[in-house]
C-alpha positions as CSV (number, residue, x, y, z in Angstrom):
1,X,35.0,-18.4,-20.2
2,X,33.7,-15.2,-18.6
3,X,30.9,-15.0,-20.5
4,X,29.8,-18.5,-20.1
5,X,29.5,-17.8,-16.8
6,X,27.7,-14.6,-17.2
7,X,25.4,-16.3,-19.8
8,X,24.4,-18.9,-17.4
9,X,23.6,-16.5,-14.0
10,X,21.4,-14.8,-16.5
11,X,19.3,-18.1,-17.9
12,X,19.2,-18.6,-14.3
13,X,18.2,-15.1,-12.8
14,X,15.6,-15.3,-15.9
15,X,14.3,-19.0,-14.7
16,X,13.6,-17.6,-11.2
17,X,11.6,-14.4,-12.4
18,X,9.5,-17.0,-14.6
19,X,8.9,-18.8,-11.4
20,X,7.8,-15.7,-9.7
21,X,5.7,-14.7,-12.0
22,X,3.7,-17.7,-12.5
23,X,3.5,-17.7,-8.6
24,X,2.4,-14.5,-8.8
25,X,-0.1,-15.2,-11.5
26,X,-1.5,-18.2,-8.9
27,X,-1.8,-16.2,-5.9
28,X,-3.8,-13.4,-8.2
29,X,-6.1,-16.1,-9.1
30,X,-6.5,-17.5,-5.5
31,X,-7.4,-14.5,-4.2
32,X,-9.7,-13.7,-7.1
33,X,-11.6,-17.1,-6.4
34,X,-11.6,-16.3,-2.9
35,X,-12.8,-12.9,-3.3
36,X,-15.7,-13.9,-5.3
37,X,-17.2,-16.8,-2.7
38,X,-17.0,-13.9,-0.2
39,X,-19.1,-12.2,-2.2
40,X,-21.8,-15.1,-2.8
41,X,-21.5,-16.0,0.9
42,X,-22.4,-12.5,2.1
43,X,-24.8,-11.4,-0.4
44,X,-25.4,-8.1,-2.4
45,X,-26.2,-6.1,0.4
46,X,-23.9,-7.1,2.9
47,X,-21.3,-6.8,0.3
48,X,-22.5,-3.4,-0.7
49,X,-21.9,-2.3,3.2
50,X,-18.8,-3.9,3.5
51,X,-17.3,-2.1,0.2
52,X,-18.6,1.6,1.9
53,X,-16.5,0.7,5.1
54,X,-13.8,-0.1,3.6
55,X,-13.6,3.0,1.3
56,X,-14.1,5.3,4.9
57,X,-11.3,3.5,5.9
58,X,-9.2,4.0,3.2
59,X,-10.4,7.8,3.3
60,X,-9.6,8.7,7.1
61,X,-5.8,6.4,6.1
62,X,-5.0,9.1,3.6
63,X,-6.8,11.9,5.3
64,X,-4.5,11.2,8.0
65,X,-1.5,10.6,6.3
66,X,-2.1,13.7,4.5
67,X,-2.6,15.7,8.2
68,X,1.4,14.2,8.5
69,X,2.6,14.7,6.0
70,X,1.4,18.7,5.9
71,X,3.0,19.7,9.2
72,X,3.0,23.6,9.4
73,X,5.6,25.6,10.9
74,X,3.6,26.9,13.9
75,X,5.1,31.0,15.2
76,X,4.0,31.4,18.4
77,X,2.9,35.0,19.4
78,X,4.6,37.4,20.5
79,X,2.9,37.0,24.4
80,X,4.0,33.5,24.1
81,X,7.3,34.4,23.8
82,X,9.7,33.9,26.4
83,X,10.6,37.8,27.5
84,X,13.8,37.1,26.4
85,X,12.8,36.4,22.6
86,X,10.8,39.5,22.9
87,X,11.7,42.2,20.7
């Protein structure tokens, strides 16, 4: 009886992935289709420009994620210090 049931929650968890994935697969091809009249509609050379800006903006994204993400422990010196933190 138990694994009836567990039988049939799979079939149906594997029903919904199907359903996903051909939904997926649609949306792929949407934005493929869409992608590709943006290009005819623009032209080469405005699609050219607009490729370039969006690869400096993916650039200065990471370059500033990276600045984040590599925080360095900053020591002040010594006349910075507070006289009592002096040695």
């Amino acid at each position: 009886m138990a694994q009836n049931k567990l039988k049939q929650k799979v079939e149906s968890l594997t029903r919904v992935v199907q359903a996903l994935i051909k939904e997926l697969q649609h949306n792929v091809s949407v934005a493929q289709g869409t992608l590709t009249a943006f290009q005819l509609h623009v032209g080469k050379e405005e699609w050219e420009k607009i490729v370039e800006e969006l690869k400096h903006v993916e650039e200065r994204k990471h370059a500033a994620a990276a600045g984040v993400n590599e925080k360095k422990l900053e020591i002040p010196e010594e006349e910075e210090l507070s006289p009592a933190l002096r040695k």
